[in-house]
N, C-alpha and C positions, 0 to 999 in steps of 0.2 A: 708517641708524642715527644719524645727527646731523640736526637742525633749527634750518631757518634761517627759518623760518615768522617768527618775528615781526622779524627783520632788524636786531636790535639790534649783534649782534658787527659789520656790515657800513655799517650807519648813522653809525659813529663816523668811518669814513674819505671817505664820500660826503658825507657834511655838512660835509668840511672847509673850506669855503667860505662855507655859509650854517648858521652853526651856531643852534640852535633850541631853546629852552629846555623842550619839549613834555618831550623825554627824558630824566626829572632824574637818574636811574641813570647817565646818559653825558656830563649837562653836563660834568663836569669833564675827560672825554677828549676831548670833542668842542674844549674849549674851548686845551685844550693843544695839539691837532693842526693847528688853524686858525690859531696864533701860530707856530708852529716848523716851519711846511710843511718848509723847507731844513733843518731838522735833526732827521736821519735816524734820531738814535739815538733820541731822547726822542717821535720817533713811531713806530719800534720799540717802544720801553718800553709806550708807552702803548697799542699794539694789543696786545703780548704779556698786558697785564692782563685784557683785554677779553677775548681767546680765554680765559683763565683762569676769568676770572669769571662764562662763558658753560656753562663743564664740557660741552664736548661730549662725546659718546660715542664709544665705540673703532668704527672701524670694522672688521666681522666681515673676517677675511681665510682665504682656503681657505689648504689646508695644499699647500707648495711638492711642486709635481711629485715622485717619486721619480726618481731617475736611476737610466737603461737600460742597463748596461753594452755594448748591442749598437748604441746608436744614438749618434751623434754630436754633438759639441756646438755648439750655436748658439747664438747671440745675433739680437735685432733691435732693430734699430736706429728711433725715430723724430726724424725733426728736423722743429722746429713755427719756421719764420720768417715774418716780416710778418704777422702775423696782422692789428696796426693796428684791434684794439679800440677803438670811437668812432667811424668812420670811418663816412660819412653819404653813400651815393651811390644812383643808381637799382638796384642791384642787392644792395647789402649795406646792413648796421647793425647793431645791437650785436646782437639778438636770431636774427639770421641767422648771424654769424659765431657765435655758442653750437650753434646746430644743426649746423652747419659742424666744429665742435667734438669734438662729441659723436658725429656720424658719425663720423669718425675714429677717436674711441676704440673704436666695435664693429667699426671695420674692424680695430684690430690684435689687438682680442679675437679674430677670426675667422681672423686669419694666424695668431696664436698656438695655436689648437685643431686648425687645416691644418697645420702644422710641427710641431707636436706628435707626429704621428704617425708620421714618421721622425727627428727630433730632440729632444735633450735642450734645452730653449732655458731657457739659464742665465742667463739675466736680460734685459732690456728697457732699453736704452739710449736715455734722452728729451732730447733735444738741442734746449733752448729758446733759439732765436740771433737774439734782438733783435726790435725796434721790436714788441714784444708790443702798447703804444698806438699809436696813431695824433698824441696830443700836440696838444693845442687852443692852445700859443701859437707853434710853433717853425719854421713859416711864416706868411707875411704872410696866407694866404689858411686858415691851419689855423681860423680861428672859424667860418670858411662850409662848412668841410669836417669839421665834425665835429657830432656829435648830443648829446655833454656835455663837462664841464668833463675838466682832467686828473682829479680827485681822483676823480670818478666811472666815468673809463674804466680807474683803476686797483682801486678796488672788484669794476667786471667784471670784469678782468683774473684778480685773487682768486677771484672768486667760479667764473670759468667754468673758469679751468684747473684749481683744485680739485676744483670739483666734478662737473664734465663730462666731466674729462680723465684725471686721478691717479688718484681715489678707482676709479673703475670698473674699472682695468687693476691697477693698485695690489690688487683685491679677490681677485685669480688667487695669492695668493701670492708670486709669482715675483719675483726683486729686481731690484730698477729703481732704477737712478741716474740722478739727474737734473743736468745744466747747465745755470746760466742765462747767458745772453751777452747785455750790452746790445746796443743797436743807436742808428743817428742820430735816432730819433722820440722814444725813451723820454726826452728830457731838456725843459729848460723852457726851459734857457740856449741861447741862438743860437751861443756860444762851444759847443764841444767841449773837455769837463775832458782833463786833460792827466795829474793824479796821483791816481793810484785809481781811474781811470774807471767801474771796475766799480760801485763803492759811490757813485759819483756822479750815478749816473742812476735814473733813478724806478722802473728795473725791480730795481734791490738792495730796495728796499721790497716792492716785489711780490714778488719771489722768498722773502724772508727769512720774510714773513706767511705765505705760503702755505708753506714748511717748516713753522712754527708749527704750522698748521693739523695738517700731515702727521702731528708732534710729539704733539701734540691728542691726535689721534683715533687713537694706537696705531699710525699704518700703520708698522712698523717693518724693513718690507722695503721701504723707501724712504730711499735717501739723495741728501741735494744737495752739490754743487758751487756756490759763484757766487764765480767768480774777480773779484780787485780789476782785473784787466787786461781789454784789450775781445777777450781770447780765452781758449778756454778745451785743457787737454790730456786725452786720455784712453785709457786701455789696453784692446786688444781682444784675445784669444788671445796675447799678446806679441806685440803689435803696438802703436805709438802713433800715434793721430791730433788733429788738433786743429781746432777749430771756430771762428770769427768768422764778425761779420756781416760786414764787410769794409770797414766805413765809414772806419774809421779813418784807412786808407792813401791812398784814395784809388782802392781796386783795381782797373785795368781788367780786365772780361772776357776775357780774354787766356789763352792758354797759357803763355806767356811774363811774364806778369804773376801767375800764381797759384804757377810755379814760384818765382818771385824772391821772393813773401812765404812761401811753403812753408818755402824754405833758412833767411829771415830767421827765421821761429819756432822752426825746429829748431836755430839758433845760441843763442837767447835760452832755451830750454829742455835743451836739451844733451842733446838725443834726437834721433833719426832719425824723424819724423814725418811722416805721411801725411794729408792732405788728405780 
């Protein structure tokens, strides 16, 4: 129900780099976005116009399961890490990782229609926890390990979790909240931001757009999360659990090292939280 055939809404953040006067409708976003890469808001502002000025269509959404009184209530859960959109090797690349993608999402279409039939599954819980790019400066060796620039792997970024991932599962009705949690690739800086982490990494852009989107096109059994910290918290049945990439800390694979950030979260949040 929406069209991206001629790529203009999508053009304005891929051209952030080599911006191109072919587009006169978008010179002046293209032109803003390629001056103020590092600020977040005013290329916010400037994509928010774009989706405006694009009027996409509401995307049709089926009408929410009725609830069984006889059957139980479930949730499911997806968590999408590394995904590392851009990433250039003999076996993946941007268009692999889309199909990659997109399987996915008819795989939980399909748990969703299997579970359905002895449960109530009351929502769809999308847990997007970091390094969604891959990041073309933030190793010495990221320009040989990647197949485009950042502006362009965040476009894909946009483009696939949108439309590959959301919109499809999104289309069941069923409510779905989503988190985003950066990771160590999504940034540009070799430093690690220290205040607001969350809004300081390339994926607050991405996440924010693609709400936009969500916004857009009606899907209104979709809500986001994108915490300003590099973790995120969330309620399940009364229960709370909490999500990071884990980069922060430093966390080793450990038992003993996942307990001790565990406790650390659950002091800083002032819940009993589970992992």
């Amino acid at each position: 129900n929406y069209d991206f055939s001629n790529e203009e809404m999508i053009s304005n953040i891929r051209s952030t780099y080599s911006a191109r006067k072919r587009n006169s409708k978008l010179s002046k976003e293209v032109k803003v976005l390629a001056e103020t890469l590092n600020d977040t808001d005013s290329i916010l502002n400037e994509i928010k116009q774009v989706i405006k000025e694009e009027k996409l269509r509401s995307v049709k959404l089926s009408k929410p399961p009725k609830k069984d009184g006889k059957k139980t209530d479930m949730a499911i859960e997806l968590l999408l890490s590394d995904i590392h959109i851009g990433i250039k090797t003999k076996t993946t690349d941007t268009e692999i990782t889309r199909k990659r993608i997109s399987k996915i999402a008819s795989m939980v279409l399909e748990e969703n229609d299997r579970l359905s039939k002895n449960y109530n599954i009351t929502k769809i819980q999308l847990l997007l926890n970091g390094d969604i790019i891959q990041g073309n400066k933030l190793h010495p060796d990221s320009p040989e390990s990647c197949e485009s620039t950042d502006p362009e792997q965040m476009a894909d970024a946009i483009r696939i979790l949108f439309r590959d991932l959301i919109t499809p599962i999104a289309q069941t009705g069923i409510k779905i909240d989503v988190i985003g949690i950066c990771g160590n690739h999504d940034r540009q800086d070799k430093n690690r931001p220290t205040v607001n982490p969350g809004k300081a990494y390339l994926t607050y852009t991405i996440y924010e757009s693609i709400k936009m989107l969500t916004e857009a096109t009606n899907m209104k059994n979709v809500s986001w999360d994108i915490p300003e910290d590099e973790y995120g918290i969330y309620e399940m049945f009364g229960s709370w659990f909490v999500v990071e990439h884990g980069h922060a800390s430093g966390i080793k694979p450990t038992s003993g090292a996942l307990e001790t950030q565990l406790l650390k979260r659950s002091n800083q949040a002032n819940k009993i939280l589970q992992g």
